[in-house]
Backbone as CSV, one residue per row, in Angstrom:
resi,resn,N_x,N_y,N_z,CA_x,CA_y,CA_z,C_x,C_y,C_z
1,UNK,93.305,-12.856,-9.310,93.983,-13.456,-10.452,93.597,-14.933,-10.603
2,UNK,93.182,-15.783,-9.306,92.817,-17.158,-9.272,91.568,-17.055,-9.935
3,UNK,90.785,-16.390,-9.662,89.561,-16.198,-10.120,89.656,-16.188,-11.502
4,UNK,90.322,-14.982,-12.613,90.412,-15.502,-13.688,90.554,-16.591,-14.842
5,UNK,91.912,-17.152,-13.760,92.016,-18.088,-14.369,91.295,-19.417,-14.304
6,UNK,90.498,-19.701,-13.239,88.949,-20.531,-12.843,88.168,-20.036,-13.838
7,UNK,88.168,-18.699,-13.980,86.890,-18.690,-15.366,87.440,-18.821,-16.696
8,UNK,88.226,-18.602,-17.011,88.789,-18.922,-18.425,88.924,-20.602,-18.059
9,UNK,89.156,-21.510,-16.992,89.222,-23.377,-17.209,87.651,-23.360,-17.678
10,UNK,86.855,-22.954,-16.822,85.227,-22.683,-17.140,84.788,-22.488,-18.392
11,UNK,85.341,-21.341,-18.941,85.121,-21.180,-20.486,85.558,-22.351,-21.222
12,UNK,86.696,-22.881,-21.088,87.761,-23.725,-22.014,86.470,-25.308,-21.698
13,UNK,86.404,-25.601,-20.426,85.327,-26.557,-20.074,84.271,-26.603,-21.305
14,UNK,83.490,-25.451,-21.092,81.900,-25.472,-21.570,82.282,-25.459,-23.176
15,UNK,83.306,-24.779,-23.202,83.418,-24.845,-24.946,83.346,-26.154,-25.664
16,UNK,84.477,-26.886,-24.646,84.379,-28.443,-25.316,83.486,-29.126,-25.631
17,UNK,82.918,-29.141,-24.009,81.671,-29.795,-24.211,80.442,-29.291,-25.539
18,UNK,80.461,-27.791,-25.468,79.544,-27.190,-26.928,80.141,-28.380,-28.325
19,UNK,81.648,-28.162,-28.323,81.883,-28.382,-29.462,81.670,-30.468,-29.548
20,UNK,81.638,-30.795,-28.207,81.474,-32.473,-28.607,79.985,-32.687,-28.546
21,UNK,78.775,-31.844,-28.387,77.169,-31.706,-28.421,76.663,-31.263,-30.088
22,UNK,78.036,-30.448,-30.641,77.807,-30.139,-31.700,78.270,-31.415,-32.921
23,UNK,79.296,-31.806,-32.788,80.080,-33.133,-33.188,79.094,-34.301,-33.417
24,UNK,78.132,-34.033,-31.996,77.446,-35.575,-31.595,76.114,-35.498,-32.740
25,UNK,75.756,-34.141,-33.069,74.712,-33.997,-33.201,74.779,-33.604,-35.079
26,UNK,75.948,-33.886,-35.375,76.191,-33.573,-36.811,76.345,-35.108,-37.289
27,UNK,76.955,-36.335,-36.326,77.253,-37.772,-36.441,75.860,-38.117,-36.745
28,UNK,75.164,-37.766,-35.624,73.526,-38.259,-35.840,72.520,-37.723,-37.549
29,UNK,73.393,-36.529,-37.488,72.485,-36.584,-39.070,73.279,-37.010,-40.221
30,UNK,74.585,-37.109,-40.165,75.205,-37.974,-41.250,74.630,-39.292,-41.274
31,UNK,74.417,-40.371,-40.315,74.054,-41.519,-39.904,72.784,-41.374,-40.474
32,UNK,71.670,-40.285,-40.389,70.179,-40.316,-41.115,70.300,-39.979,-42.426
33,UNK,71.194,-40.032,-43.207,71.179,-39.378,-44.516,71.931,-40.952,-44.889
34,UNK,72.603,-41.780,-44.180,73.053,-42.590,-44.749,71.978,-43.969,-45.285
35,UNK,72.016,-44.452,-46.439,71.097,-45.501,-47.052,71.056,-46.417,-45.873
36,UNK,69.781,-46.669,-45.478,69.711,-48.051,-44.867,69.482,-49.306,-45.837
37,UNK,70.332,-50.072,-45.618,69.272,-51.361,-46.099,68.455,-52.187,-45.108
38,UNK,67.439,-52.770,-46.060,66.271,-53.383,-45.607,66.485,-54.563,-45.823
39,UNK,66.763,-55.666,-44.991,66.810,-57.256,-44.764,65.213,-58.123,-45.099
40,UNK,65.208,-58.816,-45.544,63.850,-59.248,-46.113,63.363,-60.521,-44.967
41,UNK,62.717,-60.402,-44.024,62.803,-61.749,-43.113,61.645,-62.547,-43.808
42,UNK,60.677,-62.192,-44.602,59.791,-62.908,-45.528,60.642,-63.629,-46.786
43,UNK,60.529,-64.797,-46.510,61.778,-65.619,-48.101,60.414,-65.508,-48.766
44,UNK,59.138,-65.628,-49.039,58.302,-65.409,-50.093,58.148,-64.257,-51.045
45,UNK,59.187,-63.258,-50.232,59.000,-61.953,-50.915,60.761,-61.453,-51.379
46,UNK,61.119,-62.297,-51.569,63.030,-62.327,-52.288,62.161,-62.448,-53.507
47,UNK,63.551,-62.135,-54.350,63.587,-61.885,-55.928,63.299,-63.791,-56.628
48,UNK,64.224,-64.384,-55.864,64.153,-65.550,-56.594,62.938,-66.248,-56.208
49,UNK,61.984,-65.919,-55.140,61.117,-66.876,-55.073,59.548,-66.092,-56.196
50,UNK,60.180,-64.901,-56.863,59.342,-64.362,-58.190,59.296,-65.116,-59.102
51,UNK,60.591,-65.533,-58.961,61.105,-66.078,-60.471,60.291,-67.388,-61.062
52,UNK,60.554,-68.039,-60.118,59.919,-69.471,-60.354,58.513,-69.814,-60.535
């Protein structure tokens, strides 16, 4: 009966972990679908130095 219930903590264990590998790995492609912006470290290549 100990035994069972060691494998069902086992099951309940590995599940979690599935479901926080699955979690981790759905964060990571929301995060790649999200717009990056691009910081300009060249000031010759900003809008206002077109202008002039």
């Amino acid at each position: 009966m100990i035994a069972f219930y060691l494998s069902l903590a086992a099951l309940g264990a590995a599940g979690a972990a599935l479901i926080r590998e699955l979690a981790a790995a759905q964060a990571k492609q929301r995060a790649a679908m999200r717009p990056v912006r691009v910081r300009s470290t060249d000031r010759g290549s900003s809008r206002d130095a077109r202008r002039g």
